[in-house]
Biopython code that builds the backbone (N, CA, C, O; Angstrom):
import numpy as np
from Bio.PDB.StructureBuilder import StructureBuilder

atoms = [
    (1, "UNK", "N", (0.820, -1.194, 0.000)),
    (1, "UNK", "CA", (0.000, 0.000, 0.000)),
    (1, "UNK", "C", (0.862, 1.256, 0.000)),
    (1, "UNK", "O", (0.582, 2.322, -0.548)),
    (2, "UNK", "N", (2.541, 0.806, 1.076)),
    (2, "UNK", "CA", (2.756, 2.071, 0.602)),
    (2, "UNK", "C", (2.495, 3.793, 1.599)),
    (2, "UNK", "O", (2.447, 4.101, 2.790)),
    (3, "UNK", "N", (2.409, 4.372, 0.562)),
    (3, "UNK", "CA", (1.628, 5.863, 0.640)),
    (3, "UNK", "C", (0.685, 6.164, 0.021)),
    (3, "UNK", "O", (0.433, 7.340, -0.244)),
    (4, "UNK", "N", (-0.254, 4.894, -0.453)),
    (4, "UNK", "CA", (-1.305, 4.956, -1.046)),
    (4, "UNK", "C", (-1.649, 5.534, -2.502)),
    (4, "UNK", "O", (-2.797, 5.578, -2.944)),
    (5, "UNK", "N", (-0.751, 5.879, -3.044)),
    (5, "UNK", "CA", (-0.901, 6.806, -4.443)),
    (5, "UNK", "C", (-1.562, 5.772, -5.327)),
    (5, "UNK", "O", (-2.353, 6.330, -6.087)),
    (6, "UNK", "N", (-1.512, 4.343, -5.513)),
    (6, "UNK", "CA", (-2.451, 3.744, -6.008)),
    (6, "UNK", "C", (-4.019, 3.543, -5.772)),
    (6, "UNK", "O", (-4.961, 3.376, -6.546)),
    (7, "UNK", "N", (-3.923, 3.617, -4.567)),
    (7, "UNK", "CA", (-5.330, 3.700, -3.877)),
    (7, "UNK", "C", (-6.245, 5.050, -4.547)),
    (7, "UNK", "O", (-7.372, 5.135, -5.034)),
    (8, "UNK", "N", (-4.936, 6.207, -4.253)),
    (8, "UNK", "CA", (-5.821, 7.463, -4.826)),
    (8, "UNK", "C", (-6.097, 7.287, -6.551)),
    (8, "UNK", "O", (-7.193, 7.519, -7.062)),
    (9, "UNK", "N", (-5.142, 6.931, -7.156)),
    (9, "UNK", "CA", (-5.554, 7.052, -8.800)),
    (9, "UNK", "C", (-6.699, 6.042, -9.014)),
    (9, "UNK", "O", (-7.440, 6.221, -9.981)),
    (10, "UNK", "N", (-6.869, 5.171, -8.330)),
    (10, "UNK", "CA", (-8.174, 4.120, -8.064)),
    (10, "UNK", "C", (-9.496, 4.979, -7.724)),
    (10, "UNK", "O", (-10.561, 4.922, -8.339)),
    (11, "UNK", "N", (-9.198, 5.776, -6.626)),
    (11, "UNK", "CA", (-10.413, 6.489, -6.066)),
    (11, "UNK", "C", (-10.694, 7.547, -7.171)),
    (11, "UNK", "O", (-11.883, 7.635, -7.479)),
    (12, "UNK", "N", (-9.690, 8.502, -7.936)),
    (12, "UNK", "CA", (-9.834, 9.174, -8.683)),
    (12, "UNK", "C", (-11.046, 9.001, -10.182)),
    (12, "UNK", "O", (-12.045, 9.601, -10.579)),
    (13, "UNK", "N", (-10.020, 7.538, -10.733)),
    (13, "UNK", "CA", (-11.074, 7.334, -11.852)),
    (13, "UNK", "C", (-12.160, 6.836, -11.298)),
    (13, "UNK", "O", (-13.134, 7.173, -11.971)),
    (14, "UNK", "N", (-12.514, 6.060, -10.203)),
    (14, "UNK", "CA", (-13.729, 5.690, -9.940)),
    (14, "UNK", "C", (-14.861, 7.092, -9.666)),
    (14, "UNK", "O", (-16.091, 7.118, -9.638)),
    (15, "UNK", "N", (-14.061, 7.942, -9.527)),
    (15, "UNK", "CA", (-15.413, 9.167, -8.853)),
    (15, "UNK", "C", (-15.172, 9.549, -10.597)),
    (15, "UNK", "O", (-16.232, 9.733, -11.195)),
    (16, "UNK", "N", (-14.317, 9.636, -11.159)),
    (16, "UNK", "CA", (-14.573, 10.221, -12.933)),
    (16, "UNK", "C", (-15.566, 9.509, -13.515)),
    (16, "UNK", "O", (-16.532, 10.011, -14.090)),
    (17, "UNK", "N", (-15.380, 8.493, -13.397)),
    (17, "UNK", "CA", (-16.544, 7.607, -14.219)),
    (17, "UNK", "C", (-17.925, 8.093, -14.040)),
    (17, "UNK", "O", (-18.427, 8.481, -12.985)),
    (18, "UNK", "N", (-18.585, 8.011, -15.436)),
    (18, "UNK", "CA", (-20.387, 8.421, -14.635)),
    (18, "UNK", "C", (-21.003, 7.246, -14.769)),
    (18, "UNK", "O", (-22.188, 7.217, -14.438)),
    (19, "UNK", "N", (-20.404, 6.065, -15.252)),
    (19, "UNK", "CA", (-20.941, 4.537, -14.931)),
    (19, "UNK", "C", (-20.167, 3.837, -14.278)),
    (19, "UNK", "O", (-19.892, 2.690, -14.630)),
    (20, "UNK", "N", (-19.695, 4.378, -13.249)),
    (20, "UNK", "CA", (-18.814, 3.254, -12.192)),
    (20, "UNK", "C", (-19.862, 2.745, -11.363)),
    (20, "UNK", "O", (-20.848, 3.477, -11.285)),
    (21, "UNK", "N", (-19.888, 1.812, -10.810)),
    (21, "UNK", "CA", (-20.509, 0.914, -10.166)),
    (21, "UNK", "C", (-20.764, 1.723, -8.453)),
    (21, "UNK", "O", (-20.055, 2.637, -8.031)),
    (22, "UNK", "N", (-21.741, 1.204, -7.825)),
    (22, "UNK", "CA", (-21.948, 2.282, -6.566)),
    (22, "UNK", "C", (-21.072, 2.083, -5.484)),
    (22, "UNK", "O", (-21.063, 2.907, -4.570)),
    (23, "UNK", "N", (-20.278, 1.023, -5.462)),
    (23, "UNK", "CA", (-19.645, 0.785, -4.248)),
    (23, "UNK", "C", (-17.894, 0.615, -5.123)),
    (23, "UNK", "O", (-17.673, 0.262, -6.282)),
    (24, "UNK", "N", (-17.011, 0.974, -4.157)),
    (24, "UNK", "CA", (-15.237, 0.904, -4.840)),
    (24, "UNK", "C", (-14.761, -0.137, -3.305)),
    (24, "UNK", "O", (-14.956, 0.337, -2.186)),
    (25, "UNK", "N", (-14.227, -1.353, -3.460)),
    (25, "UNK", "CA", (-13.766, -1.935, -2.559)),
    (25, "UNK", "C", (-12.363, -1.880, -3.038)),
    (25, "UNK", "O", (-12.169, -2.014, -4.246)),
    (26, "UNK", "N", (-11.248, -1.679, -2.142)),
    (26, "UNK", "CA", (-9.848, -1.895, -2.544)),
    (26, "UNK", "C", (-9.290, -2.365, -1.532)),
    (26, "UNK", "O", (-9.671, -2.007, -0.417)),
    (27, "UNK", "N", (-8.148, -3.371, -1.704)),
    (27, "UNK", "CA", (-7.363, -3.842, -0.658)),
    (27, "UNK", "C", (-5.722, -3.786, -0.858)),
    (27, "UNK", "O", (-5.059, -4.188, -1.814)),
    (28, "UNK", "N", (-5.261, -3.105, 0.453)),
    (28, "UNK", "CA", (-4.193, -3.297, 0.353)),
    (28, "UNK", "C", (-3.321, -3.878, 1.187)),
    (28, "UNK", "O", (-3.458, -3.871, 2.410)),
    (29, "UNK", "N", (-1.857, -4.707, 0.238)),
    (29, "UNK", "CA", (-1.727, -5.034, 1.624)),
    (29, "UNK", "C", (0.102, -4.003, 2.285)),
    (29, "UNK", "O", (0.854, -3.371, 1.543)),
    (30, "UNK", "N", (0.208, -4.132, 3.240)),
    (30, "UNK", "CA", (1.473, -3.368, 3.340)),
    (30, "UNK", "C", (2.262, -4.066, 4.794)),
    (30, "UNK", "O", (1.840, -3.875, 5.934)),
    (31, "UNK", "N", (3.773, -5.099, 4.368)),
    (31, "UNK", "CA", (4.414, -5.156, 5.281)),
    (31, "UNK", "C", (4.884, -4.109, 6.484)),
    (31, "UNK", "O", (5.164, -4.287, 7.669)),
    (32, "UNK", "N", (4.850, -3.208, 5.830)),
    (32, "UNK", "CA", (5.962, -2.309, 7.168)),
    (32, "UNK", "C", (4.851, -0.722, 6.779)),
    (32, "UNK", "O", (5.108, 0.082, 5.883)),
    (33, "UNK", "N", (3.952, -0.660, 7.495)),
    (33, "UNK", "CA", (3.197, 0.191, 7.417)),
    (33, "UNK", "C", (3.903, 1.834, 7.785)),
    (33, "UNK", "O", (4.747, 2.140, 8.628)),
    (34, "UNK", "N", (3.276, 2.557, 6.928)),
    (34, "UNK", "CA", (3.943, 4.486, 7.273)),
    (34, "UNK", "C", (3.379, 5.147, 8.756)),
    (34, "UNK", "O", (2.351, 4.685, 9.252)),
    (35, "UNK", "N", (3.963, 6.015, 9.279)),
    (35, "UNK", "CA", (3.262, 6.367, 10.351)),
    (35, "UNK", "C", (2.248, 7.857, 9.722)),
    (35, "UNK", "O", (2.616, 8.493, 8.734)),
    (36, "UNK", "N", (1.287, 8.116, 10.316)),
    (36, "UNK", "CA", (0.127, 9.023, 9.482)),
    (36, "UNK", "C", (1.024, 10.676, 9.097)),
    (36, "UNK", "O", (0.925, 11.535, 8.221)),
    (37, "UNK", "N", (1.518, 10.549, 9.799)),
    (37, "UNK", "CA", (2.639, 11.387, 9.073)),
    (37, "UNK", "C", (2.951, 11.976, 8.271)),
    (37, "UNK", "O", (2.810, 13.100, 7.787)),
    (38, "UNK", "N", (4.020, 10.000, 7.958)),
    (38, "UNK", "CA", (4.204, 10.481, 6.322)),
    (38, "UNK", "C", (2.825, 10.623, 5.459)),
    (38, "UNK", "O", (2.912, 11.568, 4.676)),
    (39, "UNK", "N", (2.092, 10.220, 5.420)),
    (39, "UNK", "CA", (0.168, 10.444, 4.950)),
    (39, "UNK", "C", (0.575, 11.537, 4.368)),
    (39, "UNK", "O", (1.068, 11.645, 3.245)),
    (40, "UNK", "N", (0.275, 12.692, 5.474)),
    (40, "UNK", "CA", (0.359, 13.999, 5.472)),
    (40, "UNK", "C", (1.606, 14.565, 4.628)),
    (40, "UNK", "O", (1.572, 15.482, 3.808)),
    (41, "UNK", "N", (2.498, 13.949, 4.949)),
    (41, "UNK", "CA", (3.790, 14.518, 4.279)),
    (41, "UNK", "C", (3.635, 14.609, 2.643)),
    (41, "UNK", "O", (3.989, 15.456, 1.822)),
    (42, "UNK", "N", (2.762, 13.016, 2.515)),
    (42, "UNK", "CA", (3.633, 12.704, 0.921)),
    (42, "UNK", "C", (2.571, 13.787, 0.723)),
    (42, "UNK", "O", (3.083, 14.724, 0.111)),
    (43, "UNK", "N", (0.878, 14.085, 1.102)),
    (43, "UNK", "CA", (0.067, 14.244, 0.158)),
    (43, "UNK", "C", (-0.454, 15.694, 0.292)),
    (43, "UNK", "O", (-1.441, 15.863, -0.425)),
    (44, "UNK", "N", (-0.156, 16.591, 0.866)),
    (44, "UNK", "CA", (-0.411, 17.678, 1.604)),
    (44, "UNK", "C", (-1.266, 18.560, 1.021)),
    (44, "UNK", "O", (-1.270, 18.644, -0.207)),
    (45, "UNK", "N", (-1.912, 19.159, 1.609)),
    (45, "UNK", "CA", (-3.384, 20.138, 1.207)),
    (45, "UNK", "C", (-4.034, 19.158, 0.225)),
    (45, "UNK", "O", (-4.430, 19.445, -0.905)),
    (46, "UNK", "N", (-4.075, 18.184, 0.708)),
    (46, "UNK", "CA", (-5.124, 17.063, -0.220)),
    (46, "UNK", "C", (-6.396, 16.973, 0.649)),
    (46, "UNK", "O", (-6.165, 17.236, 1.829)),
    (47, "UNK", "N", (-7.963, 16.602, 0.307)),
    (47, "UNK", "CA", (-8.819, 16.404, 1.273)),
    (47, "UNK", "C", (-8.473, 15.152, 1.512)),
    (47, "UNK", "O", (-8.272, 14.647, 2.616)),
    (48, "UNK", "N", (-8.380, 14.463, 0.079)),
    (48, "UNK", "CA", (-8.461, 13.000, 0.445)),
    (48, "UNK", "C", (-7.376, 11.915, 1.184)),
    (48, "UNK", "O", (-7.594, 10.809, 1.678)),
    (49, "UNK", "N", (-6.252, 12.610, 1.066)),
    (49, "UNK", "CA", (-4.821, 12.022, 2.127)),
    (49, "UNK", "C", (-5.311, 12.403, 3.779)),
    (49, "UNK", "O", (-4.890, 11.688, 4.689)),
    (50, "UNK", "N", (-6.386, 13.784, 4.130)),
    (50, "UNK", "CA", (-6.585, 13.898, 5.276)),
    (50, "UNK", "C", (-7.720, 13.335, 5.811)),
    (50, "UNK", "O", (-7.864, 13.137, 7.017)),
    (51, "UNK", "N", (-8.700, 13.014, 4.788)),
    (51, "UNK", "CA", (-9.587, 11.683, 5.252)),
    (51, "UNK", "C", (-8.597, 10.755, 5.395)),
    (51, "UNK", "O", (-8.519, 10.547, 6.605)),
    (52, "UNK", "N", (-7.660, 9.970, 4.716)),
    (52, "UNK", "CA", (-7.394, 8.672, 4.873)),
    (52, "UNK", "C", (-6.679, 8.650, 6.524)),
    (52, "UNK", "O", (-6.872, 7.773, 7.367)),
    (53, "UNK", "N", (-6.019, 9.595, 6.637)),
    (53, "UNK", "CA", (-5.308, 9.966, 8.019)),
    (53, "UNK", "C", (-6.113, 10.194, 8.769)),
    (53, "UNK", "O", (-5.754, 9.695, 9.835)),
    (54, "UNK", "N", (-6.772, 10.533, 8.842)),
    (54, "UNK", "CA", (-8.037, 10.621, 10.024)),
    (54, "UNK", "C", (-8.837, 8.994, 10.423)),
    (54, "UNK", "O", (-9.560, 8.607, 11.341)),
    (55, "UNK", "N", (-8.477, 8.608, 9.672)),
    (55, "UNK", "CA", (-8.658, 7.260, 9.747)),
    (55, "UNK", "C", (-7.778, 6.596, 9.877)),
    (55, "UNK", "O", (-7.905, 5.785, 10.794)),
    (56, "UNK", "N", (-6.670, 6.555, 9.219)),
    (56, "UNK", "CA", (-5.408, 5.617, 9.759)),
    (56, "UNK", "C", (-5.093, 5.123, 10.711)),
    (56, "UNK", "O", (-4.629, 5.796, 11.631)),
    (57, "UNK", "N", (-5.260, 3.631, 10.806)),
    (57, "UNK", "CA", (-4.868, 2.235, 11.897)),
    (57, "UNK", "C", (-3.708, 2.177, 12.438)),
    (57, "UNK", "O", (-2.675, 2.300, 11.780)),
    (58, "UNK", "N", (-3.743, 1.944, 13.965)),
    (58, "UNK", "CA", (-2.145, 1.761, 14.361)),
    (58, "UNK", "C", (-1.565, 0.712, 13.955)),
    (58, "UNK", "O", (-2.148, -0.372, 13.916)),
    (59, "UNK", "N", (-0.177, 0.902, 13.548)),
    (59, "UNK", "CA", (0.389, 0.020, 12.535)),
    (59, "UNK", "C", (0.594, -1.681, 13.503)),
    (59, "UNK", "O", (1.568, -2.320, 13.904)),
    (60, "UNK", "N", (-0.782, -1.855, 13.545)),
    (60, "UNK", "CA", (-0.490, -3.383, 14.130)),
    (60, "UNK", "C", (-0.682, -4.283, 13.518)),
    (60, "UNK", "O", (-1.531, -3.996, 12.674)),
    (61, "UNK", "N", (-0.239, -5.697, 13.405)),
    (61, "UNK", "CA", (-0.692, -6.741, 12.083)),
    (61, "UNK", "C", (-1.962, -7.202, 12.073)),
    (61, "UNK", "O", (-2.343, -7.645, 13.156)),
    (62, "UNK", "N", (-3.019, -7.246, 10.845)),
    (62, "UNK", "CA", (-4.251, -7.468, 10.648)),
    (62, "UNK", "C", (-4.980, -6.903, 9.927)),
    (62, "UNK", "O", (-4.596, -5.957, 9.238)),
    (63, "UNK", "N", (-5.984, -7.274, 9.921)),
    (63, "UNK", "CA", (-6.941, -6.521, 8.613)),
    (63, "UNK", "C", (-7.659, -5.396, 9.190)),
    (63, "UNK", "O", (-8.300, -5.646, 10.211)),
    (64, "UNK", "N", (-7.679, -4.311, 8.779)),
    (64, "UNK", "CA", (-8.288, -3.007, 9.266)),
    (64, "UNK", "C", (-9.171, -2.493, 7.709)),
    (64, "UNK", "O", (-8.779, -2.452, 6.543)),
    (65, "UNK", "N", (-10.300, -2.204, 8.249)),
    (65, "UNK", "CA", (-11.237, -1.751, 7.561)),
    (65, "UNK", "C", (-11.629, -0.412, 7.767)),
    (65, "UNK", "O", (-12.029, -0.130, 8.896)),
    (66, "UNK", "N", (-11.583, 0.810, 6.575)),
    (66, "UNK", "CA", (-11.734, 1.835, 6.745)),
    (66, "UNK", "C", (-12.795, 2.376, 5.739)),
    (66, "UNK", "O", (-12.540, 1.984, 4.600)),
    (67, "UNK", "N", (-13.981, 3.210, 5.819)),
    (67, "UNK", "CA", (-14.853, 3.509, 4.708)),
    (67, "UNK", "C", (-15.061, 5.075, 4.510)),
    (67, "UNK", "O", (-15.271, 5.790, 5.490)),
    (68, "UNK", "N", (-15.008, 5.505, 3.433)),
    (68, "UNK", "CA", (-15.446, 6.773, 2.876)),
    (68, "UNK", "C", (-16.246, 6.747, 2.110)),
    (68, "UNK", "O", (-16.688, 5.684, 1.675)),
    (69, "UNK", "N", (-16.743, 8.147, 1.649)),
    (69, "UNK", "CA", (-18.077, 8.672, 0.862)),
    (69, "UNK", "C", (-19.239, 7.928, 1.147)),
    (69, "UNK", "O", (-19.787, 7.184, 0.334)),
    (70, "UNK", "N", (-19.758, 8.207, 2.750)),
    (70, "UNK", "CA", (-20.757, 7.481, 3.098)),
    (70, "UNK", "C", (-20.603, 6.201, 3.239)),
    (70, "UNK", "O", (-21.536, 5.695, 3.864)),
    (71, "UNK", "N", (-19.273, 5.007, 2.691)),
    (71, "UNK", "CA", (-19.893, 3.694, 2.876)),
    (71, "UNK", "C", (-19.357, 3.242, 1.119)),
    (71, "UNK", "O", (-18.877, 2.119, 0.964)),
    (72, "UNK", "N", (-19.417, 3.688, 0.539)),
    (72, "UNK", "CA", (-19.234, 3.738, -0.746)),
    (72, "UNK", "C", (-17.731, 3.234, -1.258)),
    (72, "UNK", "O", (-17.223, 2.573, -2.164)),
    (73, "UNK", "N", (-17.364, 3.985, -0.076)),
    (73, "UNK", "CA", (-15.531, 3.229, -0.667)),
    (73, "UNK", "C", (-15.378, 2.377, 0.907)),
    (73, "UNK", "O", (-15.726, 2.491, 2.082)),
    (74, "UNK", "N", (-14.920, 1.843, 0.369)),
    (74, "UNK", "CA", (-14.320, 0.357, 1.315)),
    (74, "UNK", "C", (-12.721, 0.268, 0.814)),
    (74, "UNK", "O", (-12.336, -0.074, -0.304)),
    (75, "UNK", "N", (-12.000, 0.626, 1.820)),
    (75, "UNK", "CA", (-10.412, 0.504, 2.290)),
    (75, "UNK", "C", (-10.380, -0.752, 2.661)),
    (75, "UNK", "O", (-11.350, -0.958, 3.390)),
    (76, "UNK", "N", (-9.562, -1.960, 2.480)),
    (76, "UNK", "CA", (-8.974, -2.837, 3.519)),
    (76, "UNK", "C", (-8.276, -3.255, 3.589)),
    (76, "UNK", "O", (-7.991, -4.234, 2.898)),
    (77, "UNK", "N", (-7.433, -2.668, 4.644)),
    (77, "UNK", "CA", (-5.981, -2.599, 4.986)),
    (77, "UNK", "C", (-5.081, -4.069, 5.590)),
    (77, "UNK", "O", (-5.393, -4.608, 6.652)),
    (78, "UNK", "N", (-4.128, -4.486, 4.848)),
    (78, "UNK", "CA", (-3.787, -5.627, 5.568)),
    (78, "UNK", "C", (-1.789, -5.513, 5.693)),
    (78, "UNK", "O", (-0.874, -5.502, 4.869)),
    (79, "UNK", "N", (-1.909, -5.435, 7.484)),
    (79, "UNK", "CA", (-0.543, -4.865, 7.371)),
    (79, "UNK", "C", (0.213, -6.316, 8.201)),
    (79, "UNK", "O", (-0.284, -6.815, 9.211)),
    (80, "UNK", "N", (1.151, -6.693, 7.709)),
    (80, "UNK", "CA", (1.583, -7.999, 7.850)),
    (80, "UNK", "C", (2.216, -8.074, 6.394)),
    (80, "UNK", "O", (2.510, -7.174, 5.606)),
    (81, "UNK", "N", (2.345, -9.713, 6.290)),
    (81, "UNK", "CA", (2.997, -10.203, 5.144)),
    (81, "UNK", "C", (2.112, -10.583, 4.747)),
    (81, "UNK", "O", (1.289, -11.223, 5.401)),
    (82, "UNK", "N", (1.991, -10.212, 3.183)),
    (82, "UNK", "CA", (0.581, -10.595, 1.783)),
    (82, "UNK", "C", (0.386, -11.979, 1.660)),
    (82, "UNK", "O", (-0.753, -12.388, 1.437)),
    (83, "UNK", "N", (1.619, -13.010, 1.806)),
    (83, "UNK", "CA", (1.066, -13.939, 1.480)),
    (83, "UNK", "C", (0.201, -14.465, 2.859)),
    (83, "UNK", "O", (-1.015, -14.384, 2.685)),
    (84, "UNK", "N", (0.539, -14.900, 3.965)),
    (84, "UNK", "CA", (-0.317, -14.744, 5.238)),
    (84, "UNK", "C", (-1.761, -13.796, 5.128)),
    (84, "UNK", "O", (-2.828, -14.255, 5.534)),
    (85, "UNK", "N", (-1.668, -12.591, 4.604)),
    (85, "UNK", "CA", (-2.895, -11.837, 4.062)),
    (85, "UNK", "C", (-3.810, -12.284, 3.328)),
    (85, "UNK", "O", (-4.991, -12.470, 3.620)),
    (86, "UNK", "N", (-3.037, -12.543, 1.928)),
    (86, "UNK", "CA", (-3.959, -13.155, 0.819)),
    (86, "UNK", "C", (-4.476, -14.490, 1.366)),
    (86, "UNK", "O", (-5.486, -14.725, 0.702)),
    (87, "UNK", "N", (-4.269, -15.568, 2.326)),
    (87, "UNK", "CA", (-5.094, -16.611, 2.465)),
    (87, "UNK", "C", (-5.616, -16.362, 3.164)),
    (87, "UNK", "O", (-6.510, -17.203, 3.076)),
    (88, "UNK", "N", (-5.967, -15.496, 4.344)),
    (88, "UNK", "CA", (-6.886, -15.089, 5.018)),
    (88, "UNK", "C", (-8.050, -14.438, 4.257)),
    (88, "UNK", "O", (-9.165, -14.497, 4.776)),
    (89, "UNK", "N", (-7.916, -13.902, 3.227)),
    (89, "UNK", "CA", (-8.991, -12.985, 2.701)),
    (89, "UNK", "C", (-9.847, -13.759, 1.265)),
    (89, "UNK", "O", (-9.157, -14.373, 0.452)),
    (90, "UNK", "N", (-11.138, -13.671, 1.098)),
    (90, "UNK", "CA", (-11.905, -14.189, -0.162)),
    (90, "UNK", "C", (-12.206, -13.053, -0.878)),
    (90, "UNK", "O", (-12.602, -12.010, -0.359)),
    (91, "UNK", "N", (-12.054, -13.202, -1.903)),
    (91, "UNK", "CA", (-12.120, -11.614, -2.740)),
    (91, "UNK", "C", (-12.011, -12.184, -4.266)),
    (91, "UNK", "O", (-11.439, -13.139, -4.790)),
    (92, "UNK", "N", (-12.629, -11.396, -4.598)),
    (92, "UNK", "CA", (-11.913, -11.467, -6.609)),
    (92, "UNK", "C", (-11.493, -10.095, -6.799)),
    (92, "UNK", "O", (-11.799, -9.429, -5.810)),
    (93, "UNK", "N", (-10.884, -9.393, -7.733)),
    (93, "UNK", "CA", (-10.203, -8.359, -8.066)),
    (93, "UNK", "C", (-10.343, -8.056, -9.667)),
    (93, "UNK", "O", (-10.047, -8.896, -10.518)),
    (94, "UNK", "N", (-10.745, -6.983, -9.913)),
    (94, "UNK", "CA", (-10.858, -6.273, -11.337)),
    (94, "UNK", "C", (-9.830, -6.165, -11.326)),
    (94, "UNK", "O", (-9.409, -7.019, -12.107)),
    (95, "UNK", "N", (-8.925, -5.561, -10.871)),
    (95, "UNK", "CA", (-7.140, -4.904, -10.730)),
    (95, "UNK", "C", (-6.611, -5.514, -10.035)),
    (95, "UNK", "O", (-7.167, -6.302, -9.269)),
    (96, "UNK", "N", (-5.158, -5.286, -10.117)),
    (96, "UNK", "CA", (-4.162, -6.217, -9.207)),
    (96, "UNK", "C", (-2.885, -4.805, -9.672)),
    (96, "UNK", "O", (-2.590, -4.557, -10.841)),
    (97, "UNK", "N", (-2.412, -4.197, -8.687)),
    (97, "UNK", "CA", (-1.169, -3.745, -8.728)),
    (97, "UNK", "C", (0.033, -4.451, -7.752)),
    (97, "UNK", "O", (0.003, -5.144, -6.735)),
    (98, "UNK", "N", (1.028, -3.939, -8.552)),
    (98, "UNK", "CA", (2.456, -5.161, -7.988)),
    (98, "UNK", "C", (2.870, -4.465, -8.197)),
    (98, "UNK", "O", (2.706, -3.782, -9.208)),
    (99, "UNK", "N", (4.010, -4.218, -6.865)),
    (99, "UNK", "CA", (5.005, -3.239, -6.621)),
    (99, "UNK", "C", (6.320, -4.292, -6.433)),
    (99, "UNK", "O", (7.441, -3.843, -6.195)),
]
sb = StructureBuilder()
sb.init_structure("model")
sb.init_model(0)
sb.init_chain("A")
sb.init_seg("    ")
for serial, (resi, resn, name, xyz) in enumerate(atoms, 1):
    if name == "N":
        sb.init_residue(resn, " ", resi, " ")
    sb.init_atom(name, np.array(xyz, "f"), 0.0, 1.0, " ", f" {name:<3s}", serial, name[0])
structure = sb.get_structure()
């Protein structure tokens, strides 16, 4: 996950679209999580880096679930190691980014 800049170009085209689907679920996963901080640091005078920080989980291992625009976007955060992540979780995926 990072500093999230994938998350945002995700959230971006999904609010561009005028036929995107009503709900955006994304998951990420991130070994060595940022402190809200850097959030702030990388993304500054952003609304949407200071929603995500206002929300941001203490960096403990597990799945953390975070929602914006009413309910509409679904965050879920998995901070640990992906492969331990990915078998815990049932999901299908339109996208897949690899860092």
């Amino acid at each position: 996950f990072g500093l999230g800049h994938n998350f945002r170009a995700t959230l971006e085209a999904w609010r561009a679209d005028p036929q995107r689907p009503p709900r955006l679920d994304y998951i990420g996963f991130e070994a060595h999580p940022v402190g809200v901080d850097w959030l702030r640091r990388a993304h500054a005078d952003d609304a949407w880096a200071a929603a995500l920080a206002s929300r941001w989980p203490p960096a403990l291992p597990g799945v953390h679930v975070l929602r914006f625009a009413g309910g509409a976007v679904r965050l879920v955060l998995v901070f640990g190691d992906a492969s331990e992540g990915l078998a815990a979780l049932d999901f299908r995926a339109d996208a897949v980014y690899l860092d």
